[in-house]
VEXMI-61772 format. One record per atom (N, C-alpha, C, O): residue number from 1; residue in one letter; chain; atom name; z, x, y. Coordinates in steps of 0.02 Angstrom, whole numbers. Example, Ala and Ser with C-alpha at 12.3 -4.5 7.8 and 13.67 -1.06 7.14 Angstrom:
! VEXMI-61772
  seq  type  mol  atom      up    east   north
    1     a    A     N     390     660    -284
    1     a    A    CA     390     615    -225
    1     a    A     C     390     660    -165
    1     a    A     O     423     712    -166
    2     s    A     N     354     642    -112
    2     s    A    CA     357     684     -53
    2     s    A     C     394     645       2
    2     s    A     O     402     670      57
***
This chain:
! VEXMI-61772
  seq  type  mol  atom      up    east   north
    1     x    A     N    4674    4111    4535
    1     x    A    CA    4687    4156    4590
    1     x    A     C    4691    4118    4656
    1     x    A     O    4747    4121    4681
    2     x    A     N    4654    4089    4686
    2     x    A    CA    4652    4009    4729
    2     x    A     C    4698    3991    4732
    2     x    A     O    4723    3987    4788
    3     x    A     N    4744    3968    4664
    3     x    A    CA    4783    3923    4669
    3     x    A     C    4870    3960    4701
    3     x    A     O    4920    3943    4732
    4     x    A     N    4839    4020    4669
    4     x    A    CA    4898    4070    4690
    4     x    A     C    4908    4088    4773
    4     x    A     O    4956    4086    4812
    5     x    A     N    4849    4105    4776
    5     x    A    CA    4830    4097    4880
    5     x    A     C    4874    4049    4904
    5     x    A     O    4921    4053    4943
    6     x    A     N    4847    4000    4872
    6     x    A    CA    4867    3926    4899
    6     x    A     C    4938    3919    4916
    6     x    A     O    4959    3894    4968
    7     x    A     N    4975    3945    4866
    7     x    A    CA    5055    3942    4862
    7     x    A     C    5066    3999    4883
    7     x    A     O    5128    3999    4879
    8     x    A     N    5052    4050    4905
    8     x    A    CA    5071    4103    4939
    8     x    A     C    5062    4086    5052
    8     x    A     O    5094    4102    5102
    9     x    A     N    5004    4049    5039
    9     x    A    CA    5005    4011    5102
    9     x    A     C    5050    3971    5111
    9     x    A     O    5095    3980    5152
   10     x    A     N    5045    3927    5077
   10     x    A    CA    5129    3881    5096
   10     x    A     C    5187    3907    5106
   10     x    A     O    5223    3886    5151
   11     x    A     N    5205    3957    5067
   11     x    A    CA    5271    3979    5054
   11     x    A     C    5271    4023    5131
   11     x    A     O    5322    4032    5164
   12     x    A     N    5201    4049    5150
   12     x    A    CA    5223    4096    5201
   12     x    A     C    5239    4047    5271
   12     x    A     O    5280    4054    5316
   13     x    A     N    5197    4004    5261
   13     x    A    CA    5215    3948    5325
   13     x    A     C    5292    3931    5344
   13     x    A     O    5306    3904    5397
   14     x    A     N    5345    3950    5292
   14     x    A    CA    5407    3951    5328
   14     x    A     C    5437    4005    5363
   14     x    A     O    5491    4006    5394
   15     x    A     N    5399    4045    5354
   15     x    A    CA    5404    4121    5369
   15     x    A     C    5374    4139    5423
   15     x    A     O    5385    4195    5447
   16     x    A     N    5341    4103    5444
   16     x    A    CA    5278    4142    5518
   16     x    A     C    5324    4166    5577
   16     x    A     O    5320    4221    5605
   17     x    A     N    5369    4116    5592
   17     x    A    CA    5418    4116    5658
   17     x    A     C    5455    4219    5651
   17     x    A     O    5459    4263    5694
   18     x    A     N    5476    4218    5560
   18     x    A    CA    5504    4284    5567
   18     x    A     C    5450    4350    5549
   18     x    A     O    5462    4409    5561
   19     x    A     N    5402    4328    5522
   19     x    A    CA    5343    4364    5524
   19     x    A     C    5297    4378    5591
   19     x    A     O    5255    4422    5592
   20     x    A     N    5307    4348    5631
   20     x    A    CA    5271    4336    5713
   20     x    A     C    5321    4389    5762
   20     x    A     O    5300    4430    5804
   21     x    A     N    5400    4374    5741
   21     x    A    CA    5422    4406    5763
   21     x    A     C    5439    4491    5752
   21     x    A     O    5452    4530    5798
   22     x    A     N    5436    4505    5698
   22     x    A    CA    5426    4569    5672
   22     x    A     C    5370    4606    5703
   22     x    A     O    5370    4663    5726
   23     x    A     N    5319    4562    5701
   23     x    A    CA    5237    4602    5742
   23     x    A     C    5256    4600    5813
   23     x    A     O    5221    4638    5847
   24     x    A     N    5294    4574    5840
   24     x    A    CA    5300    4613    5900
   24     x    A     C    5326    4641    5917
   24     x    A     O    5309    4681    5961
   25     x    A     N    5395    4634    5886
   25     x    A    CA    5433    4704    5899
   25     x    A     C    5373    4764    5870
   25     x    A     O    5367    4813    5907
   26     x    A     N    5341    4764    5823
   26     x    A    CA    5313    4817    5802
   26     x    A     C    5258    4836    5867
   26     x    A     O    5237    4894    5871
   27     x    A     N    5247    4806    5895
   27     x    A    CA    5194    4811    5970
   27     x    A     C    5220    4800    6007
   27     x    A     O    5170    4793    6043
   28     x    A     N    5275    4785    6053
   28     x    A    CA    5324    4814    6093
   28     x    A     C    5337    4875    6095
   28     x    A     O    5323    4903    6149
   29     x    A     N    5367    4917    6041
   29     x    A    CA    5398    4962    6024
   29     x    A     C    5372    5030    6012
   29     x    A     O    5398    5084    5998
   30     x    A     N    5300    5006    6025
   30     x    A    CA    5246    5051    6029
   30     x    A     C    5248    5079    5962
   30     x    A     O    5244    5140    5965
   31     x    A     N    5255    5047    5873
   31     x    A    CA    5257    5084    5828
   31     x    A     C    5182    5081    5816
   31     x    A     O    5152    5134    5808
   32     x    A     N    5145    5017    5813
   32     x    A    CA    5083    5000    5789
   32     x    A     C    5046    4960    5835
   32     x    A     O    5078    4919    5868
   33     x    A     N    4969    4968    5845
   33     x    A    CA    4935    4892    5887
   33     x    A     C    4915    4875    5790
   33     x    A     O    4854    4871    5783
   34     x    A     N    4944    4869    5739
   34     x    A    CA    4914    4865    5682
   34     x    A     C    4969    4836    5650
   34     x    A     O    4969    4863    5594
   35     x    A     N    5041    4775    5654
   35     x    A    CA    5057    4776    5597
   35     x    A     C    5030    4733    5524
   35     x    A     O    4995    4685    5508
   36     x    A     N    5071    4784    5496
   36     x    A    CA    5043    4731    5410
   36     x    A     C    5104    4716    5356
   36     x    A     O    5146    4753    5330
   37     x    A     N    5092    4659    5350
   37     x    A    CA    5134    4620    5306
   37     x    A     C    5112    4630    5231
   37     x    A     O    5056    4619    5208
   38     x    A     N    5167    4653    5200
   38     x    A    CA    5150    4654    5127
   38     x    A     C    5168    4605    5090
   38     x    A     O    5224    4581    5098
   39     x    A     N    5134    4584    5050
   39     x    A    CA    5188    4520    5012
   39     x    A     C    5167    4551    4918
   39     x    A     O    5124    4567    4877
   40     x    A     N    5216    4544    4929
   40     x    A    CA    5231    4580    4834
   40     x    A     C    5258    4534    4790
   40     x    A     O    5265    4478    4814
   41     x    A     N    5277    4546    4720
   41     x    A    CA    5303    4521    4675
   41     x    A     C    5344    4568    4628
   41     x    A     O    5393    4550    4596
   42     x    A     N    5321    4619    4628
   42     x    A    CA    5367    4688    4598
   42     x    A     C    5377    4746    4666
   42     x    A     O    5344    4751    4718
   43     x    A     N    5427    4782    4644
   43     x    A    CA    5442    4814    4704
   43     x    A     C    5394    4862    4719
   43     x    A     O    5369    4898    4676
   44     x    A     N    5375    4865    4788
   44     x    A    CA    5342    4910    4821
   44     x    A     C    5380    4944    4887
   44     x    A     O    5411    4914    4931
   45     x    A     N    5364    5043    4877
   45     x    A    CA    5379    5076    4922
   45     x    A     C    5343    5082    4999
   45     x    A     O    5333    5130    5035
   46     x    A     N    5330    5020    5006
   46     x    A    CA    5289    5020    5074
   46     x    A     C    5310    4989    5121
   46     x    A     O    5302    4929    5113
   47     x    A     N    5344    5009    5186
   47     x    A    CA    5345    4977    5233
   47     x    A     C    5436    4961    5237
   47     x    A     O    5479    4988    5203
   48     x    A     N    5444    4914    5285
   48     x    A    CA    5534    4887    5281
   48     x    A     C    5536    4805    5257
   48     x    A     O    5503    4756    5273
   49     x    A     N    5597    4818    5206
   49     x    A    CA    5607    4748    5185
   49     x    A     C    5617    4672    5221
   49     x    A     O    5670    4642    5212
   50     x    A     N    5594    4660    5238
   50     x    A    CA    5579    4580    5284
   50     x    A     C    5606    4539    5242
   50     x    A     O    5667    4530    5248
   51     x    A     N    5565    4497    5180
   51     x    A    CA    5603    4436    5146
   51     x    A     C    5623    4457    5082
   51     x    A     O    5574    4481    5053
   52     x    A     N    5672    4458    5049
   52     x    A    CA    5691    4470    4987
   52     x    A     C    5646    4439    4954
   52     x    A     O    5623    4388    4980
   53     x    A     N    5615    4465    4875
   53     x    A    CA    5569    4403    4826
   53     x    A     C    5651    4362    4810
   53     x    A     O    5707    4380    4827
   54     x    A     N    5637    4320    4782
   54     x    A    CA    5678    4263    4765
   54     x    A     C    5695    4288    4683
   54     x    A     O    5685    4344    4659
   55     x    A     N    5723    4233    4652
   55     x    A    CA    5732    4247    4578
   55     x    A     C    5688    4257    4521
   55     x    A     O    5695    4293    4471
   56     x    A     N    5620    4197    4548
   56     x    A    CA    5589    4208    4484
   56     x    A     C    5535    4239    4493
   56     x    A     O    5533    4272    4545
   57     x    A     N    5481    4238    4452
   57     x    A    CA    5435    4310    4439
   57     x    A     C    5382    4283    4498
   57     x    A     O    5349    4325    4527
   58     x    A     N    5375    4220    4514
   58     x    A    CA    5340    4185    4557
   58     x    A     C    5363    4183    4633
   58     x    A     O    5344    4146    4678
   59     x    A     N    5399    4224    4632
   59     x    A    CA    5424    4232    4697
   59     x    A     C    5399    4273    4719
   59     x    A     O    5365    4310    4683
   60     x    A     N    5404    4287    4792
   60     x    A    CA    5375    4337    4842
   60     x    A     C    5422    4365    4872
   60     x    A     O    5479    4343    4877
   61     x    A     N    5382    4456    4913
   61     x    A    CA    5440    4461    4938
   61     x    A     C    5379    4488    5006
   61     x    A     O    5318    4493    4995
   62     x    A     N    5405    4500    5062
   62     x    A    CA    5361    4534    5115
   62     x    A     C    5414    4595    5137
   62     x    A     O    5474    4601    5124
   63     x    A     N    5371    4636    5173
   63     x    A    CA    5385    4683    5184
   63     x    A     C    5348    4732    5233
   63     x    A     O    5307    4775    5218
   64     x    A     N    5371    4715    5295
   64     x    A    CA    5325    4743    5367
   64     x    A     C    5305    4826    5357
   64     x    A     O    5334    4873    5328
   65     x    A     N    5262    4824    5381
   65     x    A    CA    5216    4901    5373
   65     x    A     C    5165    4911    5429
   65     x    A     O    5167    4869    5473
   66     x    A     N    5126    4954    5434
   66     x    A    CA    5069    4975    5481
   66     x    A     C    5014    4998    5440
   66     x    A     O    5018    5024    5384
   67     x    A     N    4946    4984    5483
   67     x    A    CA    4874    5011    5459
   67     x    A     C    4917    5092    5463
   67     x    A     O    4883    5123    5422
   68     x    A     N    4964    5135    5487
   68     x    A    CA    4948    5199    5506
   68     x    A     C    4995    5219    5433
   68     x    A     O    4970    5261    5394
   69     x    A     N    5058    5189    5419
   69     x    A    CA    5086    5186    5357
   69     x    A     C    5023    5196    5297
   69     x    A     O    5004    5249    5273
   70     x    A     N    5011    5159    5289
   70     x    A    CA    4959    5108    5230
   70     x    A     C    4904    5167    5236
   70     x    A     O    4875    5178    5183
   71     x    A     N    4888    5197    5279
   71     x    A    CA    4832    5267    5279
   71     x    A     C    4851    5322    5255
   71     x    A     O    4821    5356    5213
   72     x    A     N    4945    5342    5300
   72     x    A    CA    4980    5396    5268
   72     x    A     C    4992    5383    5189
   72     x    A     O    4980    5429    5150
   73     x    A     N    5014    5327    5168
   73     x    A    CA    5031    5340    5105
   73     x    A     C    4968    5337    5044
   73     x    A     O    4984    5340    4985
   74     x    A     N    4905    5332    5062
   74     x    A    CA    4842    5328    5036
   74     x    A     C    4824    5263    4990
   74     x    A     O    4786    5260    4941
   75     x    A     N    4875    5197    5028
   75     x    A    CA    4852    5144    5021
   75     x    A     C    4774    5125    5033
   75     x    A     O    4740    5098    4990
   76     x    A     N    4754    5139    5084
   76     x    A    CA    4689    5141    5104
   76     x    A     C    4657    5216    5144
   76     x    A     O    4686    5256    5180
   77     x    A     N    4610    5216    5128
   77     x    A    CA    4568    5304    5124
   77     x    A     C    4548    5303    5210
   77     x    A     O    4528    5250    5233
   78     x    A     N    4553    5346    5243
   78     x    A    CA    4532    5361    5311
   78     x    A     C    4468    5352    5335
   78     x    A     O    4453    5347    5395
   79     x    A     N    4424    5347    5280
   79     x    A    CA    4332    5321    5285
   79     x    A     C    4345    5266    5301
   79     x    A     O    4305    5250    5344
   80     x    A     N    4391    5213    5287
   80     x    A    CA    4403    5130    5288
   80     x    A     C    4442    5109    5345
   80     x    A     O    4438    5050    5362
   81     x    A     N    4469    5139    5369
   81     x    A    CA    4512    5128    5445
   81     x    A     C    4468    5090    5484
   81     x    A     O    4474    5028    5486
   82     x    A     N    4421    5123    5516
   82     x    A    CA    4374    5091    5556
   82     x    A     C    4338    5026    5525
   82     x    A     O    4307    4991    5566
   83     x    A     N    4338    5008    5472
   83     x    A    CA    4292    4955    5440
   83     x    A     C    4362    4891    5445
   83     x    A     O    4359    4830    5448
   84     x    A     N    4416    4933    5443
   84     x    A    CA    4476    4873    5442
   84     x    A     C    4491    4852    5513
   84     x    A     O    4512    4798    5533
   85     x    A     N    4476    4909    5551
   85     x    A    CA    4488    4884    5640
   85     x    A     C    4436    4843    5663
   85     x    A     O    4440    4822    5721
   86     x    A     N    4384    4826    5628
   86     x    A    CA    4328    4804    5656
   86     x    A     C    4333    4718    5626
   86     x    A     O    4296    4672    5643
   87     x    A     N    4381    4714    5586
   87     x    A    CA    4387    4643    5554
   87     x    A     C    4443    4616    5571
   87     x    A     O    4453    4555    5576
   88     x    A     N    4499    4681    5586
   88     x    A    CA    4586    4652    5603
   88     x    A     C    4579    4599    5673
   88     x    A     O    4560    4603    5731
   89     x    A     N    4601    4558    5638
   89     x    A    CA    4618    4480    5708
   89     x    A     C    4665    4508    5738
   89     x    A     O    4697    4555    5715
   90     x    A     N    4678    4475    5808
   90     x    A    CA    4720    4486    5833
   90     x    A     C    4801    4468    5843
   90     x    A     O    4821    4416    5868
   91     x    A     N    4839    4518    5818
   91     x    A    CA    4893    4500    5798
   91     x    A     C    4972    4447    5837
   91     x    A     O    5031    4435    5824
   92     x    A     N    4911    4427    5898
   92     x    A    CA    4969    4398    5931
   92     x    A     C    4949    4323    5907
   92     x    A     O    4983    4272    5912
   93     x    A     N    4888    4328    5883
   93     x    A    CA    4874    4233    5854
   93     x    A     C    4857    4228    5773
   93     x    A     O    4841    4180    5737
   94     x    A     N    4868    4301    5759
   94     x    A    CA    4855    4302    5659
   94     x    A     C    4908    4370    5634
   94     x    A     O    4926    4423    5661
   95     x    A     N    4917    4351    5593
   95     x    A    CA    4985    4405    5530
   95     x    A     C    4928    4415    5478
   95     x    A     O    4901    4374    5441
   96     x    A     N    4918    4494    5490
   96     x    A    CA    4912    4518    5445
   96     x    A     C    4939    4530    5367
   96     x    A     O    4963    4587    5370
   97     x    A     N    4947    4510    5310
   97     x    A    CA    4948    4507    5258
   97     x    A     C    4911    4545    5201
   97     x    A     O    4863    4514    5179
   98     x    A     N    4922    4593    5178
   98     x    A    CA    4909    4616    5115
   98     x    A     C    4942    4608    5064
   98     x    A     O    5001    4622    5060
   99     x    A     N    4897    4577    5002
   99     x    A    CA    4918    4528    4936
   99     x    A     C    4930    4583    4867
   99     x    A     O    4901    4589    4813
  100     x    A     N    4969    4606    4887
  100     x    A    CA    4990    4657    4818
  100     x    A     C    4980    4585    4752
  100     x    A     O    5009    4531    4745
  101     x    A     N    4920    4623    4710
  101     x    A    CA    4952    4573    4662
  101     x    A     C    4913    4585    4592
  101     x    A     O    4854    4601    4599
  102     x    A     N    4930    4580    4545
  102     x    A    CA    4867    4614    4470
  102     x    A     C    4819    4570    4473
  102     x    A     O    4832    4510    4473
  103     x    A     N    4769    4589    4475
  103     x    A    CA    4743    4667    4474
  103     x    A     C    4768    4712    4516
  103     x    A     O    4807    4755    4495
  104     x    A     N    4742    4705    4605
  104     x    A    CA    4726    4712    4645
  104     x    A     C    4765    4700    4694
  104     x    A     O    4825    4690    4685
  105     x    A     N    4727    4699    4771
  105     x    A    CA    4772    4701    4809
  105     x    A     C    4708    4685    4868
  105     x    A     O    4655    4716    4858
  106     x    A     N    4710    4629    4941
  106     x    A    CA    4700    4594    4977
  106     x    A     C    4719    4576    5040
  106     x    A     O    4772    4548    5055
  107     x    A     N    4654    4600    5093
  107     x    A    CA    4689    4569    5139
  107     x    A     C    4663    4516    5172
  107     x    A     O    4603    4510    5185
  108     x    A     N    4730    4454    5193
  108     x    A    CA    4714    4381    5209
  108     x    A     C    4758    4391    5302
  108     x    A     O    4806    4423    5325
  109     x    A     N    4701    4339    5329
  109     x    A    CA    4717    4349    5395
  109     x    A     C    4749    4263    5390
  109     x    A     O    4716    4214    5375
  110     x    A     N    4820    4266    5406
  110     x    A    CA    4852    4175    5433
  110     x    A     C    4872    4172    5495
  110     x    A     O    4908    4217    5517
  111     x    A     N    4854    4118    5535
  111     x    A    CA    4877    4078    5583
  111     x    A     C    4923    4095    5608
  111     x    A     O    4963    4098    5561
  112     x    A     N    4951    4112    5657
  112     x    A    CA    5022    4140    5676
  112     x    A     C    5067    4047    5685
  112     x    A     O    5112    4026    5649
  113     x    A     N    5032    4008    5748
  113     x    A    CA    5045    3954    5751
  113     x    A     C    5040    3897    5678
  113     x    A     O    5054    3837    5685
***
């Protein structure tokens, strides 16, 4: 699972510049002070398509969203909002990321820089 992190970190490091930029239009635009990055491997109905996954099963795909999304669609339960605002970094120096992935599903705070 580590090792999978690991390569999901790298892979996103070419990505930050268009992932950095998505979060602010999303806070500009007054949609979210909350966005969240999904990164998947099978398709998920959450959020707007950002990076296509690639060809093979090891590929990723992201896909911009909001804490207010991710509540409406009962990704996460309304008791937990507040426990996630109290940990969410701030999005002008970290990308939010949630790790769709089997089992489960994760959230990792990366580096914007």
């Amino acid at each position: 699972m580590m090792e999978e992190y690991a390569q999901l970190e790298q892979w996103l490091k070419g990505h930050r510049q268009t992932l950095g930029a998505a979060a602010e239009v999303i806070m500009d635009q007054n949609i979210s002070s909350y966005p969240v990055f999904v990164a998947y491997r099978q398709e998920v109905e959450i959020g707007i398509p950002l990076i296509a996954p690639g060809e093979s099963e090891q590929d990723w795909g992201i896909q911009a969203s909001t804490l207010e999304e991710l509540t409406a669609r009962g990704v996460m339960q309304m008791e937990k909002v507040n426990a996630f605002r109290e940990v969410y970094k701030d999005p002008k120096k970290f990308l939010c990321i949630l790790v769709l992935n089997d089992p489960g599903a994760e959230f990792v705070f990366l580096p914007r820089g």
